[in-house]
Every structure is written in structure tokens, then in C-alpha cells.
N, C-alpha and C positions, 0 to 999 in steps of 0.2 A: 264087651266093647260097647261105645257109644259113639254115634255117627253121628259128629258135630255139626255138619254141613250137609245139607241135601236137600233135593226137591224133585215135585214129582214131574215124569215124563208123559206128556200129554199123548206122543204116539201109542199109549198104553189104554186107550180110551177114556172112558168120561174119568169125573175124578173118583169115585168107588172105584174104577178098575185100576188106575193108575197106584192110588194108596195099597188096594189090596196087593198089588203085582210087587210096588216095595216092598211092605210088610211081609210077604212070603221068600223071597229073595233074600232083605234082611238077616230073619230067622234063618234061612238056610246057611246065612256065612256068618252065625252065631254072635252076630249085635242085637243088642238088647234094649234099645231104644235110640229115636233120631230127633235132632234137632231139622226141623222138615220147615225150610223158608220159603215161601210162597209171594213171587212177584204175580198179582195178577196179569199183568201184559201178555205175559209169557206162560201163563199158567192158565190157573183156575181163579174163580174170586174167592176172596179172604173167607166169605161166608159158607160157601161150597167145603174149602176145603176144612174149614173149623167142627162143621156138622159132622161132614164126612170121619174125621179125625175120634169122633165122641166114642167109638164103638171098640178103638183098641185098647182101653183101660190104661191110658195115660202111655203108652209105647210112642206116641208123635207128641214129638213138644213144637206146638206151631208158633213161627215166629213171621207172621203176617205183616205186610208191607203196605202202612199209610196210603190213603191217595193223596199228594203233593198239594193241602191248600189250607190254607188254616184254618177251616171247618175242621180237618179231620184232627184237631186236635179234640175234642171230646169224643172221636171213635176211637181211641186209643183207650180209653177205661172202658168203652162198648166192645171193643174186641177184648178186652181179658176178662170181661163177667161172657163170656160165649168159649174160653176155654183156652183162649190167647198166652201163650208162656211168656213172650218176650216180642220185641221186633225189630224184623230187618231194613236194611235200608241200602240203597244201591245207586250212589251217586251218579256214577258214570252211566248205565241207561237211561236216567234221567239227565242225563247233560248238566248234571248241580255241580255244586265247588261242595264237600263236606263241610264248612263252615256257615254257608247257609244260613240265616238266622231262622227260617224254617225247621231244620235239621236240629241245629237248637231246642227249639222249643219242643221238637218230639223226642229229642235223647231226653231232656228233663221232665219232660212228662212222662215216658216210662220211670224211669229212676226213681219219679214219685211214687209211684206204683208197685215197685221194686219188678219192673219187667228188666232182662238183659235185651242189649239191643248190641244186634251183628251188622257190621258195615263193611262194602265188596270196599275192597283195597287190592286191588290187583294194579299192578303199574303198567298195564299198556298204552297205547299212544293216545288214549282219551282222556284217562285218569291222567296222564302226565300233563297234558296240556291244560284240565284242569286243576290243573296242581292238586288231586287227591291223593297224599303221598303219604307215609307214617306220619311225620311230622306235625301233617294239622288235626290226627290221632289227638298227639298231644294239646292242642290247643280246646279239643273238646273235653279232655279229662282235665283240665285246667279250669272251665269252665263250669263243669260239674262233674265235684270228686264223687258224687254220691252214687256214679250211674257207672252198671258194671258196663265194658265195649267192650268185644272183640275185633278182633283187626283181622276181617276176613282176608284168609290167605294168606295171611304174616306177612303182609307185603310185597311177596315176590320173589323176587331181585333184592329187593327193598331190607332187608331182611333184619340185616343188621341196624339198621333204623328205628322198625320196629325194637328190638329187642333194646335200644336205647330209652326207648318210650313206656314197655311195659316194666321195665327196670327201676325207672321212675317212679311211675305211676301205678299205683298196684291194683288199681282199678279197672288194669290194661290187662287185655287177654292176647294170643298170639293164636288163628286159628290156621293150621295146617293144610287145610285143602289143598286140592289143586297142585299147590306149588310143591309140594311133596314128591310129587309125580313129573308134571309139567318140567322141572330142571332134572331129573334123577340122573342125567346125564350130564349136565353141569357142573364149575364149582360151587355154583349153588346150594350144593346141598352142604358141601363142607359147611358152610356158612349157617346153616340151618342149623347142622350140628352141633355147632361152636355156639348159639344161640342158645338150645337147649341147654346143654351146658352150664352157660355161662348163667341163666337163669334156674338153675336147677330143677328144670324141668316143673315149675312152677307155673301155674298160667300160661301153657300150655295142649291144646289138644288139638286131635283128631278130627276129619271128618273126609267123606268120599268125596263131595259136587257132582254127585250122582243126577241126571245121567250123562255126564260128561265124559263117560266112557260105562260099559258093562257093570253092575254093580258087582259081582263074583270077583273079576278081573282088577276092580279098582280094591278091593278088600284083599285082594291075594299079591296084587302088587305094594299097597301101603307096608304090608306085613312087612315080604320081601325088604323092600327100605328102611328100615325101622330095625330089622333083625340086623341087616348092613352095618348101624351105627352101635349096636354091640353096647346098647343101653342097659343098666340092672332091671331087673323085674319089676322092682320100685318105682321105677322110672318110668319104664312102659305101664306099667298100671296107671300111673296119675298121668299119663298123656291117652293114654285110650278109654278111660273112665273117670277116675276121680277128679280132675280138672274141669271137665266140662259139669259136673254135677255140680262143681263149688261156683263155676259161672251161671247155674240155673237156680242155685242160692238151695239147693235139694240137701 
């Protein structure tokens, strides 16, 4: 397995301790590498955890998070010669609209780069009011076909929106987090289901939003889910691995 979504928990101390405490966690609930997003606000800084990240032999793929100013569009080729995989971006704690012409100019500056870039798509009452919804998903991959996104959380609720968009557009990822868990008790998930499905479990994956709950507990509950939807082996492989590997171009 590969944990498409995660970041580290600063209650775990400095970030040595916090990366180490994943990485042994990780291993113990047998994933084999994380795509590890790093908001400094809330985290560590981009630099901390990039260094930090050098010593697991490529197991963190860090997808570090711009600071918000058109200077940091030349730190964007600075973080991937320092070890940078891709980058994320997270409209709603920045209070952005995802269309942004900012935002812009750093999905296509990764893309030049061939970095993937992950963007929180969660539909609660922030993102909605900014209208960060699937939809204007599409209007970035419209904008630039050449840049892989994920649509962190598959939208939600949103879902089938999503899946209208990476349907389309095949440069659209659909990323699981959260919402996997978050509705499990929902019609939600039917909808999720009918998603996969309906995409063939194509552009697709996985990931915890670690530590948004235990990491043991959030790996034993995805399963759980996942076993629920009575998917082929085929299936579950390219949403628990092979998908996200084709989103990091590996």
C-alpha cells in the first residue's frame, strides 16, 4: 500500500520525531511509502521537513506548500532540486478562491517541472462559500492539460462532481482521504462506489489524512471500507498503489 494523503503530527515532537513516529507506524500497518503534505502553518517548514525526509531512501514523497506570493514562484524549482516530489495547496486555510491567478501560475509551474500537485477540496462551509468545489477542478485542468491534480478528498459530498471532471479530464486524480471515513455512514459512500466504478477505478487512490485520526485505526478502518465495496483485487491494487504511483509519474 501507498498513503496518498498524510502529514506529520507536530504533538509527536520536533519534526525528526514526528517523521520517525510515522515512518515506524507506517511500516507497522505495512505501507510502503507516503505522499507526506506539509502546510507549514500548521506544521514544520518546507525546509525542516525536506532535510528531515533525505534519510528514508525515498519512502516520503514531500509535497510542500508554496508561501502565497509571487516570489515563491522560483521556490518551486528550489524545492524540487532539495528533494520536493510535487506540491500541495490548500485553498480554504488560505481563504483563496482555487482559480486564483496565483494558483495558476504554481499548478503550471509544477507541471513544467513535471511536479503533481494536490489541492484540499473538501466542501465544507469555507470551501463552499468560496466556491472551491470540483468544478473549478475543471477549469484548472482546462487551463493546463499538462499538469497532473488531484482532487484532494474526491470532493466530499461532492463526489460525483468530481468523477464528472476526472472523467473528462484525464489529467484529474480523485484522492480518497478523509471522505472514505468521514461519510462511511452515509449515502456517501454508495456514491463513492458508483464513482469508482463508473471510472474504472482508474485515477483513483488512497490515502489516511493522517493524523486526523490514529494511524493503525485509520488503515484498519479504510480496509474495512474498501473490503465493504467487494472491489476485484485488480481494483484494490490500482487504488491502493498503482494509481498513485502513475500520479507521481514513478
Amino acid at each position: 500500500m501507498i498513503d496518498g494523503h498524510c502529514h506529520l503530527d507536530k504533538t509527536k515532537g520536533d519534526c525528526r520525531r514526528a517523521m520517525d513516529f510515522l515512518y515506524r507506524e507506517a511500516k507497522k500497518n505495512k505501507v510502503e511509502g507516503i505522499i507526506l503534505l506539509n502546510i507549514p502553518d500548521i506544521a514544520f517548514s518546507n525546509e525542516e521537513v525536506l532535510t528531515a525526509a533525505e534519510v528514508y531512501d525515498g519512502f516520503f514523497r514531500v509535497f510542500p506548500s508554496p508561501e502565497l506570493k509571487k516570489s515563491s514562484l522560483k521556490t518551486i524549482g528550489e524545492l524540487k532540486k532539495k528533494g520536493a516530489t510535487g506540491i500541495k495547496l490548500h485553498p480554504r486555510l488560505a481563504q483563496r478562491r482555487m482559480d486564483d491567478p496565483l494558483y495558476i501560475s504554481f499548478i503550471k509551474k509544477a507541471a513544467d517541472l513535471n511536479m503533481p500537485v494536490l489541492i484540499d477540496c473538501f466542501p465544507d462551509g469555507k470551501n463552499i462559500a468560496l466556491g472551491n468545489v470540483p468544478e473549478k477542478i475543471a477549469v484548472l485542468a482546462e487551463k493546463i492539460p499538462h499538469a497532473r491534480i488531484a482532487i484532494g478528498h474526491a470532493g466530499g459530498h461532492k463526489i460525483l462532481d468530481a468523477l464528472m471532471v476526472a472523467k473528462f479530464y484525464k489529467n484529474i486524480y480523485l484522492d480518497l482521504s478523509y471522505t472514505l471515513l468521514y461519510y462511511r455512514s452515509s449515502d456517501v459512500i454508495q456514491n463513492l462506489l458508483y464513482a469508482i466504478k463508473s471510472i474504472k477505478a482508474e485515477r483513483v487512490f488512497w490515502g489516511t489524512d493522517y493524523p486526523d485520526r490514529p494511524y493503525s485505526m485509520t488503515v484498519k478502518l479504510s480496509v474495512a471500507e474498501l473490503a465493504k465495496m467487494k472491489l476485484c483485487q485488480e481494483w484494490k491494487k490500482k487504488i491502493l498503489e498503482d494509481n498513485v504511483r502513475k500520479f507521481l509519474d514513478e
